[in-house]
C-alpha positions as CSV (number, residue, x, y, z in Angstrom):
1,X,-11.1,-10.2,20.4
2,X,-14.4,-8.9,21.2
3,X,-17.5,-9.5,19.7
4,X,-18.1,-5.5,18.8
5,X,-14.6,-5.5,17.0
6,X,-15.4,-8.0,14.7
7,X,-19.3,-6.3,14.3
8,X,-17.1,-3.1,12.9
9,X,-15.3,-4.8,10.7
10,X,-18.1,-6.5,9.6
11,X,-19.9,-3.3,8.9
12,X,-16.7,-2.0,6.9
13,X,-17.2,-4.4,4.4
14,X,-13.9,-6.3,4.5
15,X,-14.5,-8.8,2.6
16,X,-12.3,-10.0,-0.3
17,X,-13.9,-8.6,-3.2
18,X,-11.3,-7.7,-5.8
19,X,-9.7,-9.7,-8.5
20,X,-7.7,-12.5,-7.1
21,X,-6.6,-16.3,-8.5
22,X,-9.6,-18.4,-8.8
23,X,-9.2,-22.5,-8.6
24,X,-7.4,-24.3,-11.5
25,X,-5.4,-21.0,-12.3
26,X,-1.3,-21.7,-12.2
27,X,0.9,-20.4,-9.3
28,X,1.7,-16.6,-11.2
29,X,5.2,-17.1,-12.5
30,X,5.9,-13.3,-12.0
31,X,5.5,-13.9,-8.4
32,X,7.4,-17.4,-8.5
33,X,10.7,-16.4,-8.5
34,X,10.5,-13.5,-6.5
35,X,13.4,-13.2,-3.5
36,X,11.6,-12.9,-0.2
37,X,13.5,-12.3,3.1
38,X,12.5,-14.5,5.8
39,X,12.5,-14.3,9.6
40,X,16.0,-16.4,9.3
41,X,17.6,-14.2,7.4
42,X,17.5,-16.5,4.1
43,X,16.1,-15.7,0.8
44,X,13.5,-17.9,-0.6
45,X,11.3,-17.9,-3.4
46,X,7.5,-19.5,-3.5
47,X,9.6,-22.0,-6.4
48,X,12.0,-22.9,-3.7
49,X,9.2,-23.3,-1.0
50,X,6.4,-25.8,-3.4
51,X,6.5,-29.0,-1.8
52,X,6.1,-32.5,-3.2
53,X,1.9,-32.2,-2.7
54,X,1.8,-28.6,-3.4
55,X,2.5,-25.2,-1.7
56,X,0.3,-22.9,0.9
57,X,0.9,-19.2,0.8
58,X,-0.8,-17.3,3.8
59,X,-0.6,-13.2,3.0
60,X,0.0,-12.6,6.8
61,X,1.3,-9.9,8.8
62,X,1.7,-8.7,12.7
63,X,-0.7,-6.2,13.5
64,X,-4.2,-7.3,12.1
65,X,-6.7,-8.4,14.6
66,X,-7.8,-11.0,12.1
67,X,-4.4,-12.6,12.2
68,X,-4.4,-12.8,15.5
69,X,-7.2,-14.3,16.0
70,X,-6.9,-17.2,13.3
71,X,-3.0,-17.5,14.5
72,X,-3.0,-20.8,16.0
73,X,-5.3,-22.2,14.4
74,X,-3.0,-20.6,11.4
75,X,0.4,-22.0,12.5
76,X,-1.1,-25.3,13.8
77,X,-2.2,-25.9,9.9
78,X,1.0,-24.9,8.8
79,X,3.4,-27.0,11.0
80,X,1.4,-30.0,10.4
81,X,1.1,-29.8,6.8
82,X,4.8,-28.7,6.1
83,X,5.5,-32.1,7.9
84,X,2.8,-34.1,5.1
85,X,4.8,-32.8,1.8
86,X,3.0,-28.9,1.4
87,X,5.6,-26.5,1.2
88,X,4.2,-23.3,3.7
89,X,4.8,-20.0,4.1
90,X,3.3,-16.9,5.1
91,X,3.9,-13.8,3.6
92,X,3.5,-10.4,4.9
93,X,3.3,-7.5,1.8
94,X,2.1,-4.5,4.1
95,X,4.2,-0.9,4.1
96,X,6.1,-1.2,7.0
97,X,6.8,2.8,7.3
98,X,2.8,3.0,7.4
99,X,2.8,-0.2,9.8
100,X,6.0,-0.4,11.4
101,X,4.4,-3.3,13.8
102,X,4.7,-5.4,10.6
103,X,8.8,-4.7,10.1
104,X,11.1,-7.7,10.6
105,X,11.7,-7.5,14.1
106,X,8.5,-7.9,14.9
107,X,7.9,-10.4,12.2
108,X,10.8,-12.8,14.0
109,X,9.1,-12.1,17.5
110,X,5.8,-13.3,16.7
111,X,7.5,-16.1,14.8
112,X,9.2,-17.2,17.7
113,X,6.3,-16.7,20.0
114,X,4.1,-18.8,17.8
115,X,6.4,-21.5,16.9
116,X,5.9,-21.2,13.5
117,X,8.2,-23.8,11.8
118,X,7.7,-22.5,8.4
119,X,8.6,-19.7,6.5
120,X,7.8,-16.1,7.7
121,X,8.6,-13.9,5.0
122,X,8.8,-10.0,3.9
123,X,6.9,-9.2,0.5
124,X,9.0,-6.3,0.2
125,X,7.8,-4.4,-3.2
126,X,4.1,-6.0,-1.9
127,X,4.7,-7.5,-5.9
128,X,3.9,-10.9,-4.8
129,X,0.4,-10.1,-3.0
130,X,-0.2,-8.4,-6.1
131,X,0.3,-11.4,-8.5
132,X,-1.9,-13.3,-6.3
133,X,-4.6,-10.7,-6.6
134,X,-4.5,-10.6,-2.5
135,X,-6.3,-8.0,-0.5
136,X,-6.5,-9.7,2.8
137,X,-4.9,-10.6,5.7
138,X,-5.3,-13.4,6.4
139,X,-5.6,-15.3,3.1
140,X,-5.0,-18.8,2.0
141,X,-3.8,-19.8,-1.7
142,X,-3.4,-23.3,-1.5
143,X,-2.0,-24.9,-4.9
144,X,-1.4,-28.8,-6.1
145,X,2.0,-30.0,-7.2
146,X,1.4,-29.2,-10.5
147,X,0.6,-25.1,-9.3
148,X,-2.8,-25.1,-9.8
149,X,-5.1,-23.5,-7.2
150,X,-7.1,-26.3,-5.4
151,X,-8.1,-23.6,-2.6
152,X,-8.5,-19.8,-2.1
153,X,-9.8,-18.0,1.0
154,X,-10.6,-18.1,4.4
155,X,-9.1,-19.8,7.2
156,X,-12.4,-21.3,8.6
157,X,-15.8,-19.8,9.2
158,X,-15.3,-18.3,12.7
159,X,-12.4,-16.2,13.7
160,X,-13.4,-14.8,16.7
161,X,-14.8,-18.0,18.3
162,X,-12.5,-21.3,17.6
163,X,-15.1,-23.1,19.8
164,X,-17.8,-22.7,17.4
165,X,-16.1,-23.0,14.0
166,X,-18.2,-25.3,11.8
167,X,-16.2,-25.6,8.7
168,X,-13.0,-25.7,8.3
169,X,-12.3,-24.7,4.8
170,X,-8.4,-24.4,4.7
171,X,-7.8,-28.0,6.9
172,X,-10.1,-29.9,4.4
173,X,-8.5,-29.0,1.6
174,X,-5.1,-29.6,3.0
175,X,-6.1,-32.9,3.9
176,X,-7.5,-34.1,0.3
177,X,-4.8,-32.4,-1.1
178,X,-2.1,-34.7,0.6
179,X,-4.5,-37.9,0.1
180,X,-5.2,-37.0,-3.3
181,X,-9.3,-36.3,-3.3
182,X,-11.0,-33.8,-5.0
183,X,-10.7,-30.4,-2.4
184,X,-14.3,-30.1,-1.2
185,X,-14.1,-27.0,-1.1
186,X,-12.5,-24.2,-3.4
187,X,-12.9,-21.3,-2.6
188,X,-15.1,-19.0,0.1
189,X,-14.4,-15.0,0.4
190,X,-11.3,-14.3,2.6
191,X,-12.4,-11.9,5.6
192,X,-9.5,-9.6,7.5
193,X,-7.4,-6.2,7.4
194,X,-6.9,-5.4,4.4
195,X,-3.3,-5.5,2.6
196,X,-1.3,-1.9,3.3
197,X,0.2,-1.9,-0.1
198,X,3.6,0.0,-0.4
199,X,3.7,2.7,-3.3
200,X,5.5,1.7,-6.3
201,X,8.9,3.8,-5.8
């Protein structure tokens, strides 16, 4: 992506600023239980996903510029931890009759494309991202074993240039999370599209 993009954005003001799950606060049981269709065709809930060391959720989706540029780095994080005892998924929330780049189909291409060996799943009442408090895409939630919210935020601190990232927020907590040390980090502002909530029906 180019420079200028980002600079727009930037000037938009999308940073995460609302309400959202601070560290030490539980994985929301309203959103726990929740049936979410995945890019497989299964149901899954974020109980059925929490792994032995804890559980990432990564609001996601298709279309956002931000998303693609973090993607790798994204799905790298993701296949590597869901091998170390983290349950992962990402989860996309956005209207897909106002986005209909984020509908299933596409969700299971860029899945495929990306080799994401997690979970790719629909939010389909956008109920979930609520719980969380989520307004971004992307945004990291990683939780403990025990639910609690070690980490909340962005990926790292450079999207648009992997080359130059200098900290990488969401990989340092992952690794004291599986080694059992204090997260170093917990929690920076999430930058990205924002969430295309669907109306309550």
């Amino acid at each position: 992506m180019k420079a200028r993009a980002f600079s727009v954005l930037l000037v938009l003001g999308l940073w995460s600023t609302a309400w959202a799950l601070k560290p030490g606060e539980s994985l929301p049981e309203t959103a726990a239980t929740i049936k979410m269709r995945g890019v497989d065709g299964k149901e899954v809930t974020l109980k059925d996903l929490m792994g032995a060391k804890g559980l990432l959720v990564i609001f996601s989706c298709n279309h956002c510029p931000w998303v693609k540029a973090w993607q790798a780095r994204m799905v790298a994080l993701g296949n590597e931890y869901s091998q170390k005892g983290v349950g992962v998924v990402a989860v996309n929330s956005n209207d897909t009759e106002a986005y209909p780049d984020d509908d299933m189909d596409h969700m299971v291409a860029q899945a495929k494309e990306h080799g994401y060996r997690f979970p790719y799943v629909m939010d389909a009442t956008s109920e979930v991202a609520r719980a969380f408090g989520a307004t971004r895409t992307p945004e990291a939630f990683l939780f403990d074993a025990q639910g609690k919210l070690v980490y909340h935020g962005a990926i790292d601190d450079n999207a648009e240039k992997p080359q130059e990232v200098k900290k990488t927020y969401l990989a340092d907590a992952l690794a004291a999370l599986v080694t059992g040390k204090p997260v170093p980090v917990a929690e920076t502002k999430a930058l990205g599209c924002s969430i295309k909530f669907r109306q309550a029906k």
